[in-house]
LOSEKOL-209652 format. One record per residue: x, y, z of N, C-alpha, C, CB in turn; residue in three letters. Coordinates in steps of 0.05 Angstrom, whole numbers, padded with zeros to 5 digits, always signed. Atoms other than C-alpha are relative to their C-alpha. Glycine has a CB too. Layout:
N
XYZXYZXYZXYZAla ...
This chain:
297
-00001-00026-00013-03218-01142+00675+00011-00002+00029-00029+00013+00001Unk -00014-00008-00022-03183-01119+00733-00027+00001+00026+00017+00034-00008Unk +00027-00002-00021-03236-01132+00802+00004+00038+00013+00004-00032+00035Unk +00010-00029-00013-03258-01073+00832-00025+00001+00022-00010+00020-00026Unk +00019-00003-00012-03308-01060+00883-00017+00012-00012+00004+00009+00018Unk +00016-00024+00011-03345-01006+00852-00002-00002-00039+00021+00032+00012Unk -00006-00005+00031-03363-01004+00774+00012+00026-00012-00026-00003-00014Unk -00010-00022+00013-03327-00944+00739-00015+00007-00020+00024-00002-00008Unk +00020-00009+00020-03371-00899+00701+00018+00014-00019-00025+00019+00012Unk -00011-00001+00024-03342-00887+00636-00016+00024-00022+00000-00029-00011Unk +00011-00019+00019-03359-00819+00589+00013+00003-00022-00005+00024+00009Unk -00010+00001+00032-03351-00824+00520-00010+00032-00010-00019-00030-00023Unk -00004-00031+00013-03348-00749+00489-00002-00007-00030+00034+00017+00009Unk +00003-00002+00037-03383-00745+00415-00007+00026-00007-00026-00022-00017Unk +00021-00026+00012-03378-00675+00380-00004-00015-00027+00017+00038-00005Unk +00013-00001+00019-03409-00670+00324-00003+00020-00012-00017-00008+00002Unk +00010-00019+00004-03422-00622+00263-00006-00015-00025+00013+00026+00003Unk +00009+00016+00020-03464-00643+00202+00009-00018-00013-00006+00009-00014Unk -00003+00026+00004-03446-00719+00206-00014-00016+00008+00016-00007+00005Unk +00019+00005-00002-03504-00736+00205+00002-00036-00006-00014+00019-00016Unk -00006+00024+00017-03484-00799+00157+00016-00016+00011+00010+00005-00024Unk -00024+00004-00013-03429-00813+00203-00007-00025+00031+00013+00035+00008Unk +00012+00010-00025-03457-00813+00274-00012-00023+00003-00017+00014+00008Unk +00007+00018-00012-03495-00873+00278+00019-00023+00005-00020-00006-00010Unk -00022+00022-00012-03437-00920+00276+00013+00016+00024+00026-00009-00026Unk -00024-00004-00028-03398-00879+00326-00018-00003+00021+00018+00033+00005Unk +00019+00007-00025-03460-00883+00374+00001-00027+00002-00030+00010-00002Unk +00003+00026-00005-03472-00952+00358+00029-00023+00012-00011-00008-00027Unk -00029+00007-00013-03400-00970+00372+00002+00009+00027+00024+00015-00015Unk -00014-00008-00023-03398-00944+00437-00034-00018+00009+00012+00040+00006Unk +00009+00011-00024-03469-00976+00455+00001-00031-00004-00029+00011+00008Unk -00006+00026-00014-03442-01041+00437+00026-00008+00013-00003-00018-00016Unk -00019+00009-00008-03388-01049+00476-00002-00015+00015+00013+00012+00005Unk -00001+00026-00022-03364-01105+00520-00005+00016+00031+00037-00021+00000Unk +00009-00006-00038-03361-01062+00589-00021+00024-00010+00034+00016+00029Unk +00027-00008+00002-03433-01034+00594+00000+00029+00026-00023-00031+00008Unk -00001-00016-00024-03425-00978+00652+00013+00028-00012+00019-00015+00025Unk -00015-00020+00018-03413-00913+00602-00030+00017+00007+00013-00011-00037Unk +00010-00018+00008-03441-00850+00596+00002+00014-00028+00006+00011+00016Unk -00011-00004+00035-03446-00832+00511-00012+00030+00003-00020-00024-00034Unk +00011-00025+00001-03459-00755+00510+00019+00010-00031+00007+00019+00032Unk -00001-00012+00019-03463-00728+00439-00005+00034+00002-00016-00013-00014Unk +00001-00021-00008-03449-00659+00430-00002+00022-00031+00025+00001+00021Unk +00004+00006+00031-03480-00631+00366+00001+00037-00003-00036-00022-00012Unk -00001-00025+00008-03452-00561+00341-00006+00019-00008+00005+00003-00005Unk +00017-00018+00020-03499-00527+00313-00007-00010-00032+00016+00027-00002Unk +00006+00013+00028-03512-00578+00254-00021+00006-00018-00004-00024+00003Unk +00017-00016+00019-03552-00556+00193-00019-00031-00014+00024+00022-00027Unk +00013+00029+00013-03568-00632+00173-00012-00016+00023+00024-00019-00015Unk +00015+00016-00012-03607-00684+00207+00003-00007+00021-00001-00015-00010Unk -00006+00018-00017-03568-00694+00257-00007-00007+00023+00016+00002+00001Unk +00018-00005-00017-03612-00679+00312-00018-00028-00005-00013+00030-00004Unk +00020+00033+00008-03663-00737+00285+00008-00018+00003-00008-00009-00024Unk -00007+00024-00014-03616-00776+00291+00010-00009+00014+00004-00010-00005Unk -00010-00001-00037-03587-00768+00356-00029-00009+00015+00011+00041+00014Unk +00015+00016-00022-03656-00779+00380-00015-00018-00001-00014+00011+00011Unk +00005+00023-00003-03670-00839+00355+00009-00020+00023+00005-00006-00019Unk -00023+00006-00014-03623-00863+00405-00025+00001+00032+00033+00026-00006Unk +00022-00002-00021-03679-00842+00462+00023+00013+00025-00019-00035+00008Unk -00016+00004-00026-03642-00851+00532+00022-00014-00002-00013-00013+00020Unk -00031+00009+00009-03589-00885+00510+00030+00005+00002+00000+00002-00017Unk -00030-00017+00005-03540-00830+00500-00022+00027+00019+00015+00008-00048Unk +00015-00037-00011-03551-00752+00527+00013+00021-00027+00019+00018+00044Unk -00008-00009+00023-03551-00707+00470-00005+00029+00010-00015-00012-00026Unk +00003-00036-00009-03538-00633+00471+00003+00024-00017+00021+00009+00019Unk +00000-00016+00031-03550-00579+00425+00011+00027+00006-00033+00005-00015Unk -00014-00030-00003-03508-00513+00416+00006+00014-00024+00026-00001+00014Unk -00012-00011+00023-03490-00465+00369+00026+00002-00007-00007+00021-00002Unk -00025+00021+00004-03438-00481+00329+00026+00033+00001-00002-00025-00043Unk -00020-00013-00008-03375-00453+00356+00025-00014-00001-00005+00010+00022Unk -00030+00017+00006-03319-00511+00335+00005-00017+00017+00025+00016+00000Unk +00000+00025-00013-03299-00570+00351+00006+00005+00029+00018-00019-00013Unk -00018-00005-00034-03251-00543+00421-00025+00005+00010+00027+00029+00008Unk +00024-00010-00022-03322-00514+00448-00019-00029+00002-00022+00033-00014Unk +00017+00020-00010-03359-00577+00432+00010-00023+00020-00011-00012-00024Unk -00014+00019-00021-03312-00622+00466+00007+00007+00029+00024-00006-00009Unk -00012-00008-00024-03298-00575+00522-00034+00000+00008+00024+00032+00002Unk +00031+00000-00008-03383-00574+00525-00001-00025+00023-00023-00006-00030Unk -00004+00039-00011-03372-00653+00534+00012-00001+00026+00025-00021-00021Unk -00018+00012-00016-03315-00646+00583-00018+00016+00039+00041+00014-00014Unk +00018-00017-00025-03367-00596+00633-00023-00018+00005-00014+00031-00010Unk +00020+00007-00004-03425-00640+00622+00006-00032+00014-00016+00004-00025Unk -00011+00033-00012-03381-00718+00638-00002+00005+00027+00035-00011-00007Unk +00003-00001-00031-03397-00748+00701+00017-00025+00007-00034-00001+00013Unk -00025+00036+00001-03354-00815+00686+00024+00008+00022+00023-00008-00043Unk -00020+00011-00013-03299-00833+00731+00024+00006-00027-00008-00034+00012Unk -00015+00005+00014-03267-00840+00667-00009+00020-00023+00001-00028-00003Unk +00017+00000+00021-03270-00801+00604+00028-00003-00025-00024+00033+00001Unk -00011+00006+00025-03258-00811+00528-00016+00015-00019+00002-00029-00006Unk +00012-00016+00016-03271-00775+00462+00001-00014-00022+00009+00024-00001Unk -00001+00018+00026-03289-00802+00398-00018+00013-00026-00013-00032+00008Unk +00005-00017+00015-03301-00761+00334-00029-00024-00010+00030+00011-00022Unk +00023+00009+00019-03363-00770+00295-00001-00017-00020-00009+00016-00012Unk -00009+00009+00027-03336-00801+00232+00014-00024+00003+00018+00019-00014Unk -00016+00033-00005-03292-00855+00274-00021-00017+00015+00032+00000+00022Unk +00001+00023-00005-03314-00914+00308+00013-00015+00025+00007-00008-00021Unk -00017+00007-00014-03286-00950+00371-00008-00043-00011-00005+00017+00036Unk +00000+00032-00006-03273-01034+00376-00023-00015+00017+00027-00006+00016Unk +00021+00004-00028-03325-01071+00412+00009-00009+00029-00019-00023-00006Unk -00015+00000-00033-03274-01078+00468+00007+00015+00010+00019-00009+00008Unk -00016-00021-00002-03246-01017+00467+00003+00020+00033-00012+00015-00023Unk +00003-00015-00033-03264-00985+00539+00008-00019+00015-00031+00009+00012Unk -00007+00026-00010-03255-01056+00568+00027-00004+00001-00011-00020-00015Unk -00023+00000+00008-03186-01052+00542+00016+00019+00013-00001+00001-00024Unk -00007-00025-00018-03164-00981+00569-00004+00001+00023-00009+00021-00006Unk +00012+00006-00025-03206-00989+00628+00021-00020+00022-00029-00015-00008Unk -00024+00024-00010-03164-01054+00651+00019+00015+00002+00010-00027-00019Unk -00026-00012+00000-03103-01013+00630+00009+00012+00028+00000+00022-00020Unk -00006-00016-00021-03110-00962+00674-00012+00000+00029-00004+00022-00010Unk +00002+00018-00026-03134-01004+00730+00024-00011+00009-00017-00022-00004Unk -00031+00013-00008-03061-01041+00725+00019+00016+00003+00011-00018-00019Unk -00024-00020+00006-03022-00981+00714-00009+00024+00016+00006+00007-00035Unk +00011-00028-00014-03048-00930+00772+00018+00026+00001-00008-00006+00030Unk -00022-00017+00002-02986-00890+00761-00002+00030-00032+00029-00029-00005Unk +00005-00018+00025-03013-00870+00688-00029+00003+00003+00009-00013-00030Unk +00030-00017-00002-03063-00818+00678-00019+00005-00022+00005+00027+00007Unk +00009-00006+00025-03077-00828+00610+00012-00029-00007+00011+00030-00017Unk -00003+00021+00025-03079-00892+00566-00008+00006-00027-00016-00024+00004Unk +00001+00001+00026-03064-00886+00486-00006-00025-00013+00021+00009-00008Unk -00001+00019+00017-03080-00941+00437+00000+00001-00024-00014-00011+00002Unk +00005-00013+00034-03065-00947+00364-00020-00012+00000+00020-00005-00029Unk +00030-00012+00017-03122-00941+00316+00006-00019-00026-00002+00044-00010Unk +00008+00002+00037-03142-00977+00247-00004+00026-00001-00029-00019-00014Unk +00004-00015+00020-03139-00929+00193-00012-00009-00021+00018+00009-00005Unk +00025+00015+00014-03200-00941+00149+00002+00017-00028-00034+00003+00020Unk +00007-00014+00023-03196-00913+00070-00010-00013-00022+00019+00013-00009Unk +00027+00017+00019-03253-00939+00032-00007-00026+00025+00016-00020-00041Unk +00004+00022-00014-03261-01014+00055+00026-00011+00014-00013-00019-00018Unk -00023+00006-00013-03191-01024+00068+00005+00012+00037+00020+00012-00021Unk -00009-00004-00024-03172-01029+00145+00023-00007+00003-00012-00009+00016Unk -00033+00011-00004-03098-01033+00170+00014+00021+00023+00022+00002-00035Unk -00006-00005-00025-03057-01022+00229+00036-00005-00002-00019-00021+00023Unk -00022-00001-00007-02984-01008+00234+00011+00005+00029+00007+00013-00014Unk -00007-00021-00022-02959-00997+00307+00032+00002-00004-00011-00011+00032Unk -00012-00011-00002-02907-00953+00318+00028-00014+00023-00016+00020+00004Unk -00013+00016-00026-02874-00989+00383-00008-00019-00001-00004+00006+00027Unk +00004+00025+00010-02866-01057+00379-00019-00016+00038+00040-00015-00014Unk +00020+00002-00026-02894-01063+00462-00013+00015+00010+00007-00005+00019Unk +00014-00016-00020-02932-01035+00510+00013+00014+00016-00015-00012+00015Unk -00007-00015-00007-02904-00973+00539-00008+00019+00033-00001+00006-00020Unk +00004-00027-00025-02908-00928+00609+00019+00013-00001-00001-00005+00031Unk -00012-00030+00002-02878-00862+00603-00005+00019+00006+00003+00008-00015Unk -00005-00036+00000-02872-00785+00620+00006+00008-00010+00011+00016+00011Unk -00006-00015+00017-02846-00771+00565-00011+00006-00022+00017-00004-00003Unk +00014-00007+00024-02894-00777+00516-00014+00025-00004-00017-00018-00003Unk -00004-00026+00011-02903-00710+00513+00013+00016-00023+00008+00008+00014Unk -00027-00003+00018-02843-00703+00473-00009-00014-00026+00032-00015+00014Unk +00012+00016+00018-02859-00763+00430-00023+00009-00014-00006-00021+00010Unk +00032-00009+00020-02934-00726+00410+00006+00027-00015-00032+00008+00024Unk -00019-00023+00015-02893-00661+00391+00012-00010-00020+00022+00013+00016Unk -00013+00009+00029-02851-00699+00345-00007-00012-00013+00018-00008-00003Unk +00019+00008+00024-02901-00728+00312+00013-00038+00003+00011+00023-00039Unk -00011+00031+00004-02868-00802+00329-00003-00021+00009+00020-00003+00002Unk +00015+00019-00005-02926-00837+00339-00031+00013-00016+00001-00006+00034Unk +00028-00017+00016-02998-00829+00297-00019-00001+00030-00020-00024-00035Unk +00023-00010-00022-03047-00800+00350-00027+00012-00011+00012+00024+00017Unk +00022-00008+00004-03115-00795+00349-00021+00007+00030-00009-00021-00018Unk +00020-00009-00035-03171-00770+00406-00014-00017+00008-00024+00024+00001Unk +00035+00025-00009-03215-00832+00395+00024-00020+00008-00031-00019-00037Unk -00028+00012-00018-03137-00864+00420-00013-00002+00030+00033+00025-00001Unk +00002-00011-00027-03152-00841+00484-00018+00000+00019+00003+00018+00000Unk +00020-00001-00031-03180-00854+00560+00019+00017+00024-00007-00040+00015Unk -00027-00004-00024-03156-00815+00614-00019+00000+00020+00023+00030+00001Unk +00006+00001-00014-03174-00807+00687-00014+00025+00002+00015-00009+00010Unk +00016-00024+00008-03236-00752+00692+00018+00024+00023-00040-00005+00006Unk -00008-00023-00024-03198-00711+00752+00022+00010-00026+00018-00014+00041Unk -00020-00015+00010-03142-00702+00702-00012+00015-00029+00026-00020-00003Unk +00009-00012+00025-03188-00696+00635-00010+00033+00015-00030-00022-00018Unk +00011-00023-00008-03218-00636+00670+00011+00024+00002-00007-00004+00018Unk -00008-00033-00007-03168-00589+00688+00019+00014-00029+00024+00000+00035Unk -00020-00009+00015-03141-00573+00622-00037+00008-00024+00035-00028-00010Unk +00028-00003+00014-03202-00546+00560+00023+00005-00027-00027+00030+00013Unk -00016-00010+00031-03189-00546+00482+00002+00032-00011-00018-00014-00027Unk +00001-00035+00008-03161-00479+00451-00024+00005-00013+00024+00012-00022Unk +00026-00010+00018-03220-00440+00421+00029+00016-00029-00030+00035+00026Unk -00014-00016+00021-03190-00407+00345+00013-00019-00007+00016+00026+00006Unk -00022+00023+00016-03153-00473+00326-00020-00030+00006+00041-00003+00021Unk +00013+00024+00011-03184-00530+00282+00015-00023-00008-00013+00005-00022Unk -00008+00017+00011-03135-00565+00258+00037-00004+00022-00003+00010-00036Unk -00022-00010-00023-03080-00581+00327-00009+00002+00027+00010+00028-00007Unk -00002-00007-00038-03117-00564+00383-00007-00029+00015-00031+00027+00013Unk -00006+00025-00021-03120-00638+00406+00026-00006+00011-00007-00027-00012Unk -00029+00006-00002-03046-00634+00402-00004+00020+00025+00025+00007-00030Unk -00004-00017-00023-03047-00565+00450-00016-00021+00027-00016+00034-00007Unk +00010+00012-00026-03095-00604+00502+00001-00029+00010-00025+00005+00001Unk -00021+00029-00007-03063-00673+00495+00027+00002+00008+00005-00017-00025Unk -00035-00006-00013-02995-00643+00510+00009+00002+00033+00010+00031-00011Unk +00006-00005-00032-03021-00618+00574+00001-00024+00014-00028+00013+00006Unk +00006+00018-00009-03053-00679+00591+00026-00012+00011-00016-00013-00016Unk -00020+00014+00007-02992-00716+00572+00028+00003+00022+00004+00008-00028Unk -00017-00014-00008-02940-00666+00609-00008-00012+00035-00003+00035-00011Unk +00005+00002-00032-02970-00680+00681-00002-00025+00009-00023+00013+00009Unk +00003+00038-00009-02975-00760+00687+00003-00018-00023-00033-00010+00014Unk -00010+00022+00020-02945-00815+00655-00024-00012-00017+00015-00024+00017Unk +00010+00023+00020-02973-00850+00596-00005-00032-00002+00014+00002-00018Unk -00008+00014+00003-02985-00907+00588-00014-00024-00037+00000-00005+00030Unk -00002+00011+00027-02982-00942+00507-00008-00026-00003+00025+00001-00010Unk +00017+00027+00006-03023-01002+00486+00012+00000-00029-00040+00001+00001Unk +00003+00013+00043-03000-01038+00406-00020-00006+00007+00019-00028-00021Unk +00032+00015+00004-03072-01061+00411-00024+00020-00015-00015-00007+00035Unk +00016-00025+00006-03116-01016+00370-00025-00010+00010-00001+00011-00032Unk +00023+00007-00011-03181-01001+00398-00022+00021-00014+00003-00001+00032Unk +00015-00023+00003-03207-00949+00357+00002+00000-00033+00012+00027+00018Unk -00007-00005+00022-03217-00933+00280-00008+00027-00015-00007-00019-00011Unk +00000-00027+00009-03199-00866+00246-00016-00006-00036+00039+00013+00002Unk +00021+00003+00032-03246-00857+00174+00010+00022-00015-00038+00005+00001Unk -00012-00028+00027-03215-00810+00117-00013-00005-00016+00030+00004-00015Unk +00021-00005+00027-03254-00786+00071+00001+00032-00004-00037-00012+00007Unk +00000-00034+00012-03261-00716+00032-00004+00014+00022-00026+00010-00022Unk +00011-00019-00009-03303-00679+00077+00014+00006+00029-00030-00006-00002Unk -00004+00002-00025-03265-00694+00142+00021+00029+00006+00011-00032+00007Unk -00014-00025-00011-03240-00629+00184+00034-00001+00005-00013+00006+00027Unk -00029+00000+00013-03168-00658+00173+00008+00009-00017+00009-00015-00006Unk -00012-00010+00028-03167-00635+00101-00004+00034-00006-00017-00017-00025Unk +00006-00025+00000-03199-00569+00112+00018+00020-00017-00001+00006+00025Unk -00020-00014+00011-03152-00525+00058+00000+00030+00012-00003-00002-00032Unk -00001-00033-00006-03178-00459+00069+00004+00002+00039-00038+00018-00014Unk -00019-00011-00032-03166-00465+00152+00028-00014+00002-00017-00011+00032Unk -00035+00008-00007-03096-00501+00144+00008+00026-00012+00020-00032-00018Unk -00004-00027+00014-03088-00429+00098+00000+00013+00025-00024+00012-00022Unk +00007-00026-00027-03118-00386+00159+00023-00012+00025-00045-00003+00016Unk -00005+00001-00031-03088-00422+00215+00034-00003-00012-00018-00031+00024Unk -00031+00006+00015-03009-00435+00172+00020-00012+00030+00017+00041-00018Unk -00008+00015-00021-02963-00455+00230+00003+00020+00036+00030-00013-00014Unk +00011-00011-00020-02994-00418+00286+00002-00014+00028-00024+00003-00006Unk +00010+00010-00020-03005-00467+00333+00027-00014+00007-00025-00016-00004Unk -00027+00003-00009-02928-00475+00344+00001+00031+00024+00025-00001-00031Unk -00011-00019-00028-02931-00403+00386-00022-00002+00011+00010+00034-00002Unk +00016+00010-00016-02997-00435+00415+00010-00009+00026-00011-00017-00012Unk -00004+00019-00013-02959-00493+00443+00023+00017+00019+00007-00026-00018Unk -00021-00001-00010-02895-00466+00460-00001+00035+00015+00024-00010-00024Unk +00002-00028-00020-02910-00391+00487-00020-00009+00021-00011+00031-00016Unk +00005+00008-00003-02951-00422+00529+00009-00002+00036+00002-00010-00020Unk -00016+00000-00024-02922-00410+00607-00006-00024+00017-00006+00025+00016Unk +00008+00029-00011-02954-00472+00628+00017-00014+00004-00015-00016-00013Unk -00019+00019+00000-02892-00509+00608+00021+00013+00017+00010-00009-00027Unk -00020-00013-00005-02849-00458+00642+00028-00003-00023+00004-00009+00026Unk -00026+00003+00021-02795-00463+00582+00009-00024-00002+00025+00017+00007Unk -00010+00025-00002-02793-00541+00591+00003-00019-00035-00023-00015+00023Unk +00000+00006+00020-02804-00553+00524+00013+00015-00027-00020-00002+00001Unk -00010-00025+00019-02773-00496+00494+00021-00012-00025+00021+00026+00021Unk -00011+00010+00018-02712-00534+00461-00021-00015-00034+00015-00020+00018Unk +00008+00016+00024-02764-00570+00411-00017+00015-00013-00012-00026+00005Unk +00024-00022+00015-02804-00505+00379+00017-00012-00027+00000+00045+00009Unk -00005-00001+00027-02756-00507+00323-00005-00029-00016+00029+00010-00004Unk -00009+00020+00008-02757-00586+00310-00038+00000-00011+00019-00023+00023Unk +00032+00002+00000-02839-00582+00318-00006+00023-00019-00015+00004+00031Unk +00011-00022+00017-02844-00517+00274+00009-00008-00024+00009+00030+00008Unk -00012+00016+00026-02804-00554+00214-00022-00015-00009+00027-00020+00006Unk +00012+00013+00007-02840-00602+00221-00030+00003-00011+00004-00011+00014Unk +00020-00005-00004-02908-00573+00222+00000+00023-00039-00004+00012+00037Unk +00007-00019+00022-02890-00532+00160+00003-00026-00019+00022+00030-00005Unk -00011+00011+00021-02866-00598+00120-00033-00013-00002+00033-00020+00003Unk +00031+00017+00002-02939-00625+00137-00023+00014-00014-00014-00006+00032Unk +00013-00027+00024-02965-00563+00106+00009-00001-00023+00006+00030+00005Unk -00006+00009+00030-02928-00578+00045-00014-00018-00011+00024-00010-00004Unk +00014+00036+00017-02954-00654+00040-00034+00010-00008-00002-00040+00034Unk +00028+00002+00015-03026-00624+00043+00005+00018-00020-00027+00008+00018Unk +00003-00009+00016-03020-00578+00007+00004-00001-00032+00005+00009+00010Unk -00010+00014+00026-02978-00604-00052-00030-00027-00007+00040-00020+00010Unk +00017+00018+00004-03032-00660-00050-00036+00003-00015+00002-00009+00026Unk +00028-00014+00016-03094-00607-00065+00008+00020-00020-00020+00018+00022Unk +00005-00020+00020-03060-00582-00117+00017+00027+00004-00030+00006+00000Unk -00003-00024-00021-03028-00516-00078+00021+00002-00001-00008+00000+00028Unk -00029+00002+00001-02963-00513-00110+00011+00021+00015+00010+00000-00026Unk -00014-00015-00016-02941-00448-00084+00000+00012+00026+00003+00012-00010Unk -00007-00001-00025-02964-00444-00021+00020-00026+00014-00025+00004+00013Unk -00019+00026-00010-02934-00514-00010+00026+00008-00002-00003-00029-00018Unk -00039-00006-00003-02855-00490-00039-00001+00019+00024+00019+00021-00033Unk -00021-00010-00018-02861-00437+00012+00003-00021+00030-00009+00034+00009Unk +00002+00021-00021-02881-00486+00068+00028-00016+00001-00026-00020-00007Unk -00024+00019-00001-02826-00531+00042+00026+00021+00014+00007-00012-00036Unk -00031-00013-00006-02773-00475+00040-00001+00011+00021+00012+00019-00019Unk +00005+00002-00024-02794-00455+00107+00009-00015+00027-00017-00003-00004Unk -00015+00031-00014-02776-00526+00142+00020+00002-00004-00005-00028-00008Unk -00026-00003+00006-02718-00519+00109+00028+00015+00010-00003+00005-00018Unk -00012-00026-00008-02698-00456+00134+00007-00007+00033-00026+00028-00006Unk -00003+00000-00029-02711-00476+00203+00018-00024+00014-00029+00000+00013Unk -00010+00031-00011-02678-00555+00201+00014-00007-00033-00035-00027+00014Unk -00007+00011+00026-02633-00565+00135-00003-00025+00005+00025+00005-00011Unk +00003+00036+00002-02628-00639+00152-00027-00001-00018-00007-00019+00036Unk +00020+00010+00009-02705-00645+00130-00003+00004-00028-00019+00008+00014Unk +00000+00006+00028-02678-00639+00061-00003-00037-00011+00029+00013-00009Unk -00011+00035+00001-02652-00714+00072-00039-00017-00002+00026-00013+00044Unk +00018+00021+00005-02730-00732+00073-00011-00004-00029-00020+00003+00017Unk -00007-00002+00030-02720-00754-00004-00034+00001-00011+00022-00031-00013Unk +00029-00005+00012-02804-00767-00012-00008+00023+00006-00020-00018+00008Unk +00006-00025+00000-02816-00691+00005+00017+00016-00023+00003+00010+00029Unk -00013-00016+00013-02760-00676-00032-00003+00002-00024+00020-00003+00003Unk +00007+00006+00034-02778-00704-00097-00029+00008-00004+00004-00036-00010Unk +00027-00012+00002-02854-00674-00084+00011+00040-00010-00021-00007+00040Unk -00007-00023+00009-02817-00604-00078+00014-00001-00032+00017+00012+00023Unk -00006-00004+00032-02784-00609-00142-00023-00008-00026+00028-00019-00006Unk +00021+00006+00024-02845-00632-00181-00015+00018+00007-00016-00028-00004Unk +00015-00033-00006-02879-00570-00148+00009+00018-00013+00003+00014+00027Unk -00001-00021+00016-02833-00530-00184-00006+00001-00029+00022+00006+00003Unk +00003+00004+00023-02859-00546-00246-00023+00000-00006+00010-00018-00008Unk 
């Protein structure tokens, strides 16, 4: 670790909504870690299952906080009012961090005072299998990763992520969007101080059925909404404007893959023919293409 005079108090951000089954690894992951100087505040949504019991097994340990459930953006933005860390970080219920993982970011952004935010890839965990592709073959500082989290051309996750608490603060997750709004309040983040990119994963994402990624009936409700979220949006002043259409393609071809995947043939063709409409090239991506034609059938 990087010396310091002072220890850096570190707030780990856990919502929660009946993961009950879940939570104790993501608590226990965060209280074993190698740097000890954290704040763990669970933030439990109005859960219908246990999860309360077992948040307070935990005692003093963690600070746990109970609310009625109003979605994930309110529980995390609960988190981001109640952090007193120097530092904060968020980490879903269902994932998991490294036992270095703060240790790791922490250092980062001790060496790199220029960036306001450190990313790290992530294991991706389905069943027992763990595995890690990174995207960039080094370690990165940038301003532009803004751009890069719009185009989808890097896997991002929230339990990725430490940033500096002056900057976590001034931005809050949209309320009305479940599936995206880490993208709207990571963009922000992202837009105002350089990045800076770790290959080192320090964190692990868990798929499984029930997880608020797959949600069918709100990818239905919310369809590709959260493209005139991002980009109407005066915040950016029009800085981003060129990439609505590249990010709205895209966002509809991702609505195809789930959907084709639960089954959902015809909302998926229009999704497809949608992307299409807005970016012919994204015909050329031949594994979507050969999903749309077995949709029509």
């Amino acid at each position: 670790m990087t010396e310091k005079t002072e220890t850096p108090l570190v707030s780990i951000i856990i919502p929660t909504y009946n993961y009950a089954g879940y939570l104790p690894r993501a608590i226990q992951s965060c209280l074993d870690q190698s740097y000890k100087s954290l704040e763990i505040i669970v933030i439990d949504d109005g859960s219908t299952d246990n999860t309360k019991e077992v948040a307070e097994r935990y005692g003093n340990s963690i600070s746990y906080i109970r609310q009625g459930n109003s979605g994930v953006s309110s529980a995390r933005n609960r988190g981001l009012k109640e952090a007193a860390g120097d530092f904060i970080a968020f980490l879903d219920a269902d994932d998991y961090l490294t036992e270095n993982a703060v240790e790791i970011r922490l250092d980062a952004l001790l060496r790199k005072p220029l960036a306001g935010t450190v990313i790290t890839e992530t294991y991706s965990k389905k069943g027992s299998d763990l595995y890690c592709k990174p995207r960039f073959k080094t370690d990165i500082l940038s301003d532009k990763f803004y751009e890069d989290l719009l185009m989808g051309r890097f896997p991002f996750g929230t339990c990725a992520a430490m940033m500096h608490s002056r900057i976590a603060k001034q931005f809050r997750f949209p309320s009305g969007i479940s599936n995206g709004e880490d993208i709207v309040y990571f963009l922000k983040i992202f837009f105002i101080a350089p990045v800076y990119y770790l290959t080192e994963p320090t964190a692990v994402t868990v798929w499984h059925s029930d997880s608020l990624r797959h949600n069918i009936e709100e990818l239905k409700r919310q369809g590709v909404s959260l493209a005139q979220v991002i980009f109407d949006d005066p915040f950016y002043g029009g800085t981003i404007e060129h990439l609505r259409k590249d990010f709205t393609a895209n966002r509809h071809m991702e609505l195809f893959r789930k959907f084709y995947l639960n089954d959902k043939k015809k909302i998926a063709r229009e999704h497809y023919r949608k992307a299409i409409s807005l970016k012919p090239d994204r015909i050329f991506k031949i594994d979507y293409l050969i999903k749309f034609i077995k949709a029509c059938f």
